[in-house]
Steps between C-alpha positions, in 0.01 A plus 500: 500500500226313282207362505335245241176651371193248514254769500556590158174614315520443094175601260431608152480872537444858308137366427303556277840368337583189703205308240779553224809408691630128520628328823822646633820347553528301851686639773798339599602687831426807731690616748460813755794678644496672836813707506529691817226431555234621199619524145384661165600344126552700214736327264617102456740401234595185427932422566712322282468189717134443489443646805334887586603808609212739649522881678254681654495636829464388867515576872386374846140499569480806790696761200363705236868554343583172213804416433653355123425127517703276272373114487704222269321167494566192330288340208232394777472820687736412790687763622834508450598831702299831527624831593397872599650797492426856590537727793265693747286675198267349224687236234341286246676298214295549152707283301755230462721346244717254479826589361811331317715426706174297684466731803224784464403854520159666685348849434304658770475785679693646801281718692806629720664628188172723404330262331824361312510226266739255604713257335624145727707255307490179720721142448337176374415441856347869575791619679524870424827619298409859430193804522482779356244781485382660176357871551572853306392749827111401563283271578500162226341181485684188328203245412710243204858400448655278211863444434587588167718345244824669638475341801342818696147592602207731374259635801178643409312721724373854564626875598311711692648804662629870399422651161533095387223232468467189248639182426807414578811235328795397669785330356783378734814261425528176612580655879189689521703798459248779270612547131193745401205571613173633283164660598216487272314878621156535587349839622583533832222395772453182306597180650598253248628193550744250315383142635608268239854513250661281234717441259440536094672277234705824403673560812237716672217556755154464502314688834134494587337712782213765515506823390277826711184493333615337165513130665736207363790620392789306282810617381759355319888581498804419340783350716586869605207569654389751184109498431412335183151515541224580795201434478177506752187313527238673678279620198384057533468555871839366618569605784764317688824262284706294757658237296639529115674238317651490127295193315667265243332716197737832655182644622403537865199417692441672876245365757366774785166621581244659261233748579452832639774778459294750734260293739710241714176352645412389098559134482843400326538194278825315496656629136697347264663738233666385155711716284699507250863576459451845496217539764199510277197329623470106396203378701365565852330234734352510823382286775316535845398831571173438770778682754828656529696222325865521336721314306889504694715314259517305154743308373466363125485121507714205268156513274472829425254565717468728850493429875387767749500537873307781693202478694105517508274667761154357546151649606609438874800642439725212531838499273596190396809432275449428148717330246367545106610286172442635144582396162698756289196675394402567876227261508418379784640093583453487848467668850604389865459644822764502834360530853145489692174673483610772788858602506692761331705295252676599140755386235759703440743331277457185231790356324461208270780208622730293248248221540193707387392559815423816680626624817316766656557727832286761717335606799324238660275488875546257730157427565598293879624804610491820261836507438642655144710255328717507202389167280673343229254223288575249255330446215527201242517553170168579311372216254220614261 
């Protein structure tokens, strides 16, 4: 189900900085998806047919146990077909990707399998083909998947359980079937968190997440899953990385939220993180920061610049979404805002589309009724 958004609230935002940003792009199209019932977004990608492919989760209004959602729409934001799956515990999808044969894969997590990370390859038309679960013996979270260039898949998550805690690679074949399997150890009692993988130029991974105590935390592997470097960020105030990608210049840059390792009633700013090939520190920018704001994605864009997604909390404690553009020096270019004045809404995802547009997805209220919604929006390509 869908509903066309005519509500939509857009406004120069992150003031004092909105004075040196320049009008964003228009907005082509938003639509809300129901589900069940309610829905949640966390990831949109666009297909190899101009269309999009978004996950989340979703269930009927009266439950407090989601389901995976899986929504394919075509270039307009009509659906196309949605589906859930899940059983009588707590599911969520994290992550999609579309894969080559044209069908796709979805990460999330199977609560009836101890917190599993699960695997669902689907058709072209989202009928399901296969599942599988991904666990060692305790609880794990899967929060990204990409298939790599051998046809299989790459999960990143987190292990928590036994004598075991850290970050956690998986690397299956083109089934979904587990080749290897790394953790990256933190002390035990720590609860740190892979949100956001990729893949390097040389034929490994790049992972973001937090680290106990010593915030943002990147580390780079070779295609084995072997450390080449790790590094952590909390010494700037770092706390949180949820999204890393490799730039054109072999470097990486990493949105999440900046501020206070210790006190989580400090304010956070949403982050964005440059480094070089080797992790050292290239520059730092920030924006926001009033409230408990956050940067959830970034994607580097056809000029070299960066687009973000996340989400900014006002004095009346109002989210609202929040979609950034900066040049490849991190200055600001311009700022938009998705939702109203008084709901709980965020961006979770931003993907730049092969006409230099951006597509973005989240959480978004129905303000007729309350009603969470997963929301995909449209926007045209930026002209300076």
């Amino acid at each position: 189900m869908l509903r066309r958004v005519i509500w939509l609230g857009v406004a120069a935002a992150l003031l004092p900085l909105a004075a040196l940003a320049g009008n964003p792009p228009a907005i082509e199209w938003v639509h809300q998806f129901y589900g069940q019932g309610e829905a949640d977004g966390v990831w949109v990608a666009q297909t190899s047919d101009g269309g999009y492919i978004a996950t989340g989760a979703t269930m009927p209004v009266d439950s407090i146990r989601p389901d995976i959602y899986l929504v394919k729409v075509n270039p307009r934001g009509t659906v196309e077909w949605e589906r859930s799956f899940g059983g009588p515990d707590w599911d969520e999808g994290k992550g999609v990707v579309q894969t080559s044969d044209g069908g796709y894969v979805v990460v999330g997590l199977d609560a009836g399998h101890l917190g599993t990370p699960t695997l669902i390859k689907v058709d072209s038309a989202g009928e399901e083909l296969w599942q599988r679960f991904l666990s060692r013996d305790s609880c794990e979270w899967g929060h990204a998947v990409l298939q790599t260039p051998d046809g299989g898949f790459a999960v990143g998550g987190y292990k928590s359980g036994g004598d075991t805690t850290g970050l956690w690679l998986v690397k299956t074949d083109s089934l979904g079937m587990q080749f290897w399997d790394r953790i990256y150890q933190t002390l035990y009692g720590d609860q740190p968190n892979v949100f956001s993988i990729g893949l390097t130029s040389d034929g490994g991974y790049i992972l973001t997440g937090e680290k106990s105590g010593q915030g943002l935390w990147l580390i780079r592997t070779d295609s084995l899953g072997g450390v080449m470097w790790s590094e952590t960020y909390g010494d700037q105030k770092l706390a949180h990385g949820y999204s890393v990608v490799q730039t054109a210049d072999s470097g990486f840059v990493v949105t999440g939220a900046g501020g206070s390792l210790t006190d989580q009633a400090d304010p956070s700013v949403i982050c964005l993180l440059k480094v070089d090939a080797q992790g050292n520190d290239v520059w730092r920018r920030e924006f926001g920061g009033d409230n408990m704001d956050c940067g959830y994605s970034i994607r580097q864009t056809a000029d070299g610049g960066y687009v973000v997604a996340g989400i900014v909390v006002d004095a009346g404690n109002s989210n609202d979404a929040i979609v950034v553009k900066t040049n490849a020096a991190g200055a600001l270019q311009w700022t938009t805002r998705l939702g109203t004045d008084v709901w709980y809404d965020n961006a979770r995802c931003v993907e730049q589309t092969t006409d230099r547009g951006y597509v973005v997805c989240g959480y978004m209220t129905d303000p007729s009724d309350g009603r969470a919604t997963l929301y995909i929006a449209k926007f045209a390509p930026y002209v300076q």
